[in-house]
N, CA and C atoms as a LAMMPS dump frame, in Angstrom:
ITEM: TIMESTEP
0
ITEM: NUMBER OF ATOMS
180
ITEM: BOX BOUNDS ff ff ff
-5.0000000000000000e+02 5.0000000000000000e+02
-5.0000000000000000e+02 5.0000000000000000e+02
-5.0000000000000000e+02 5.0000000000000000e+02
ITEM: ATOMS id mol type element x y z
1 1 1 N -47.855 94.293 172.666
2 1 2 C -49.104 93.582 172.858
3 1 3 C -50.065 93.948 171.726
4 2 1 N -50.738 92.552 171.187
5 2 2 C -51.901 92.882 170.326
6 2 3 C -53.226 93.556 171.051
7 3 1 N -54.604 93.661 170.169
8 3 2 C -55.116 94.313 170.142
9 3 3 C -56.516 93.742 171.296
10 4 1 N -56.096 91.905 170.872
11 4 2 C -56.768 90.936 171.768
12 4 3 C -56.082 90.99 173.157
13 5 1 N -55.608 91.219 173.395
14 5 2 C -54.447 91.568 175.389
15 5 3 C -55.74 92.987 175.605
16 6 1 N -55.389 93.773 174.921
17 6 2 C -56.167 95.171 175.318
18 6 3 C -57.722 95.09 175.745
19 7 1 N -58.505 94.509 174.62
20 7 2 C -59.992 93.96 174.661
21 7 3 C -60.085 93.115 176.152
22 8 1 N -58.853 92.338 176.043
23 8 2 C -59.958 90.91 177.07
24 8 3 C -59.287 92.112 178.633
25 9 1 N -58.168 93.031 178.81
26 9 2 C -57.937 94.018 179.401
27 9 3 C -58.902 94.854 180.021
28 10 1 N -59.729 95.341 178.782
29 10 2 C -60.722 96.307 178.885
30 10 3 C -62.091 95.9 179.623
31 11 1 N -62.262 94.212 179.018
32 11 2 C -63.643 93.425 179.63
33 11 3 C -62.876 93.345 181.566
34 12 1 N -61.678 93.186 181.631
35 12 2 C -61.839 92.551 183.157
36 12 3 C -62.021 93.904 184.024
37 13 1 N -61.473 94.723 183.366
38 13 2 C -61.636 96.193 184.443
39 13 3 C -63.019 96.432 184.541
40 14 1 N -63.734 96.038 183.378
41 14 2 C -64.976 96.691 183.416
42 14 3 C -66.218 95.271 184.378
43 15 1 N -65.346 94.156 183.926
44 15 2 C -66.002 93.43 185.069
45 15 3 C -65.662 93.665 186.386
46 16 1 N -64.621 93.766 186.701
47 16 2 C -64.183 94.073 188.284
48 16 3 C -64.888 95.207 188.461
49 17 1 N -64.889 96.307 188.047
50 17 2 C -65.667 97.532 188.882
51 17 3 C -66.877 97.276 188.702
52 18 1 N -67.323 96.649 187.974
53 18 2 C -69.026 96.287 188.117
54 18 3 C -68.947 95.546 189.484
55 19 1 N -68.565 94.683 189.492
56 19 2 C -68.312 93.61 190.612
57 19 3 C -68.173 94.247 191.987
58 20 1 N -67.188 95.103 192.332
59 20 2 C -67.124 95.981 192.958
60 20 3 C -68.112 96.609 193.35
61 21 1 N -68.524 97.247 192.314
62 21 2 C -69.494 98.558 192.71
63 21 3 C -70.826 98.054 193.433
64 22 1 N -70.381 96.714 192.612
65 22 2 C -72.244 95.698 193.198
66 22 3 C -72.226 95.551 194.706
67 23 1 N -71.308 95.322 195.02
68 23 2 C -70.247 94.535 196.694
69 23 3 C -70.216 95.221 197.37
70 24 1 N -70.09 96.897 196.81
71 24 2 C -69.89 97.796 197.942
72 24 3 C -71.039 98.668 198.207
73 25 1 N -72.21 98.73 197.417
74 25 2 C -73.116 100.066 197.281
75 25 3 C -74.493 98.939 196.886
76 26 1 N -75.499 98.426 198.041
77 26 2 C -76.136 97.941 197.492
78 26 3 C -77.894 98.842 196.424
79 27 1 N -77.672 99.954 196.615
80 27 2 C -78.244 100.711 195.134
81 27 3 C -78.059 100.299 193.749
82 28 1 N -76.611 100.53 193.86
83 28 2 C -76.168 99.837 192.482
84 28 3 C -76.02 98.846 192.33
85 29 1 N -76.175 97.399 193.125
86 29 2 C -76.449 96.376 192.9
87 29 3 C -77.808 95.822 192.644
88 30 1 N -79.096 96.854 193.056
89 30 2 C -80.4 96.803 192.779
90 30 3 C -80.501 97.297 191.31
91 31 1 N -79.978 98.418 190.577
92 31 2 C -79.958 99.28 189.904
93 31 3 C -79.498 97.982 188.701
94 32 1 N -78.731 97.534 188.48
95 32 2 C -77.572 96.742 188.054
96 32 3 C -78.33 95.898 187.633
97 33 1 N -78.559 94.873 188.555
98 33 2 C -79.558 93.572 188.703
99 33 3 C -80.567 94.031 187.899
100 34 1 N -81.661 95.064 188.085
101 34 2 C -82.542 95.345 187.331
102 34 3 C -82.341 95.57 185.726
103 35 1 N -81.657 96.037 185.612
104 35 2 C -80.955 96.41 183.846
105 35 3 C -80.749 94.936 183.225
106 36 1 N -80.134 94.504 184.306
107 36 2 C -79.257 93.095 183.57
108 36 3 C -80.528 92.127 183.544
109 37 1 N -81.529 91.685 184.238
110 37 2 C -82.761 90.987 184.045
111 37 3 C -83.875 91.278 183.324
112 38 1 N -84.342 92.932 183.714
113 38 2 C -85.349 93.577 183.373
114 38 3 C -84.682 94.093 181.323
115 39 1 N -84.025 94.196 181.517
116 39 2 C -82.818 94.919 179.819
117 39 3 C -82.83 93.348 179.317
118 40 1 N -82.683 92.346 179.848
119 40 2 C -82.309 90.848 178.737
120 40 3 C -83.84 90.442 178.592
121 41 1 N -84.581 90.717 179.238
122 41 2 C -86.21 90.205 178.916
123 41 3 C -86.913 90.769 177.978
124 42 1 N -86.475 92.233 177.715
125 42 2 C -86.742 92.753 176.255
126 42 3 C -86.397 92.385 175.338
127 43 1 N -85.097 92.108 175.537
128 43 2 C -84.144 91.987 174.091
129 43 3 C -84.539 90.614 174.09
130 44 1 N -84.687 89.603 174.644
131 44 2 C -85.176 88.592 174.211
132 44 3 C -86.534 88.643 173.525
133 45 1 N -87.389 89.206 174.305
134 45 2 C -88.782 89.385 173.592
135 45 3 C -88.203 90.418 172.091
136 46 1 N -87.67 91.153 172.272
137 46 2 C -87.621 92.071 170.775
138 46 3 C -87.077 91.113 169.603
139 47 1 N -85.804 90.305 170.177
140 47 2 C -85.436 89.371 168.592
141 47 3 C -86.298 88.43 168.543
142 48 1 N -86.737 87.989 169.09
143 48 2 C -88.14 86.852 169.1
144 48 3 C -88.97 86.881 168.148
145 49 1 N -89.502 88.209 168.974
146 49 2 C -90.55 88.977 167.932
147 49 3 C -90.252 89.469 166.705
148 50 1 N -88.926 90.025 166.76
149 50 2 C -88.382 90.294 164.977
150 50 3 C -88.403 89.084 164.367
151 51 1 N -87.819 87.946 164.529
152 51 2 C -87.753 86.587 163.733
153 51 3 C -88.81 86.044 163.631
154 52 1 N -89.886 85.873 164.12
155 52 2 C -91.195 85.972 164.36
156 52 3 C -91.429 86.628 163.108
157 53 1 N -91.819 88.07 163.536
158 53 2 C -92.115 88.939 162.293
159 53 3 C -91.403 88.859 160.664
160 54 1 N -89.885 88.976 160.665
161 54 2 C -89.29 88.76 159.523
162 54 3 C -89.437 87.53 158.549
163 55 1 N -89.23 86.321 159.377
164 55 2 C -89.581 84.951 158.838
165 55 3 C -90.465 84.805 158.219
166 56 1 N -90.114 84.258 156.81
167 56 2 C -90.619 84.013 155.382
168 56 3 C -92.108 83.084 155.906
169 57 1 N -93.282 83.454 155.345
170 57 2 C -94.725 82.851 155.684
171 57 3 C -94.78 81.837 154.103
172 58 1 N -95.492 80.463 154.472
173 58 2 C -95.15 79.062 153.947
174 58 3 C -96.667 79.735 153.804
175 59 1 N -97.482 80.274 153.081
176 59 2 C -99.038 80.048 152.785
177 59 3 C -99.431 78.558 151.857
178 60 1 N -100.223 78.092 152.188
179 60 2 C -100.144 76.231 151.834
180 60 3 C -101.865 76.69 151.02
């Protein structure tokens, strides 16, 4: 087996026990949820704001 079998391998275990862990322990499904909403609302605001910031200014 190549190296792509192992990777997409590695993503399902790590999705199933997330999945799991969410299903069985609702802490870590609060815990989880929070990272995954509260963690993508930054990172959206942070590259935003970098491209924002980086992007070449057109002074007219």
């Amino acid at each position: 087996m190549d190296g792509k079998i192992y990777t997409l391998l590695t993503i399902y275990i790590v999705y199933f026990l997330t999945a799991v862990s969410m299903a069985l322990f609702p802490g870590v499904q609060k815990v989880l949820t929070g990272l995954i909403f509260g963690g993508m609302g930054i990172v959206l605001f942070l590259v935003s704001f970098l491209i924002w910031v980086l992007s070449p200014k057109n002074e007219r």
